[in-house]
Steps between C-alpha positions, in 0.01 A plus 500: 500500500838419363359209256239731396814785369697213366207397281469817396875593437467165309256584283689802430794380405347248256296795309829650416689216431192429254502874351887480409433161324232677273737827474804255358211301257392855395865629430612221304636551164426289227777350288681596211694274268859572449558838733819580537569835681204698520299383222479277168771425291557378148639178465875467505730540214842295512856567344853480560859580436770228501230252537205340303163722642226278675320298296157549446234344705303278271215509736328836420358705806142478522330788355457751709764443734751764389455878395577572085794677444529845391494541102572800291202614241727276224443148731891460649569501878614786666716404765836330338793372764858452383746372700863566534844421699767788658811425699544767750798718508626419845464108483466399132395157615214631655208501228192749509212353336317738363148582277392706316125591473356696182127610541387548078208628625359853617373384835633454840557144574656332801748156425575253760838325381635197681752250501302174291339304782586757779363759735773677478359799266540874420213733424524712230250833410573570181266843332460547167724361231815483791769270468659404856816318573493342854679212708319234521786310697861427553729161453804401595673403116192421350360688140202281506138539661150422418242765562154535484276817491148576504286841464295604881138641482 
């Protein structure tokens, strides 16, 4: 009697090992190229201050791969970054790095600014035609950084 329960519990076991197999195939989500955060991005845009900005890659994305940028009706780019250097009052040796995002454009768009080659990143919503000043980081001395920025979906 026992073998004939354990075949049973078994077979049991095995059907819903089997169903949450085909539940995980079934929730799968198919991949997207170049996701960062919640959803597509643009491709990044490099520049500096006390330093040369990243060079451009001279092998192209492949098409596809990244999200356009957001363009005003007369063809430029909305989203503009500018960096900039403070001392702070207490410690003048301590430097705030800082940006400054200008949205040219009358619709909401979201910024993802990092350190070049980093994940160390700020978000930044920016509405209509707003102009935000954040810190992106702080040094120790140093007026220089590389950044790089790119527009969420």
């Amino acid at each position: 009697m026992t073998s004939v329960f354990r075949s049973r519990r078994v077979g049991h076991v095995s059907r819903i090992s089997r169903s949450l197999m085909a539940a995980t195939l079934l929730v799968a989500v198919p991949a997207q190229a170049q996701v960062v955060g919640f959803g597509r991005s643009s491709a990044p845009m490099y520049g500096g201050t006390g330093v040369s900005p990243m060079p451009a890659n001279p092998f192209p994305p492949m098409k596809g791969t990244y999200a356009p940028p957001h363009k005003a009706p007369d063809g430029t780019t909305c989203i503009s970054v500018h960096p900039s250097t403070h001392p702070q009052v207490i410690n003048p040796k301590i430097i705030d790095q800082i940006v400054t995002v200008n949205n040219a454009c009358g619709q909401s768009i979201n910024v993802q600014v990092c350190y070049a080659g980093s994940s160390d990143c700020i978000k930044v919503a920016l509405s209509g035609y707003q102009k935000l000043q954040r810190i992106l980081g702080i040094s120790a001395g140093s007026t220089a950084f590389r950044y790089e920025y790119r527009e969420l979906y």
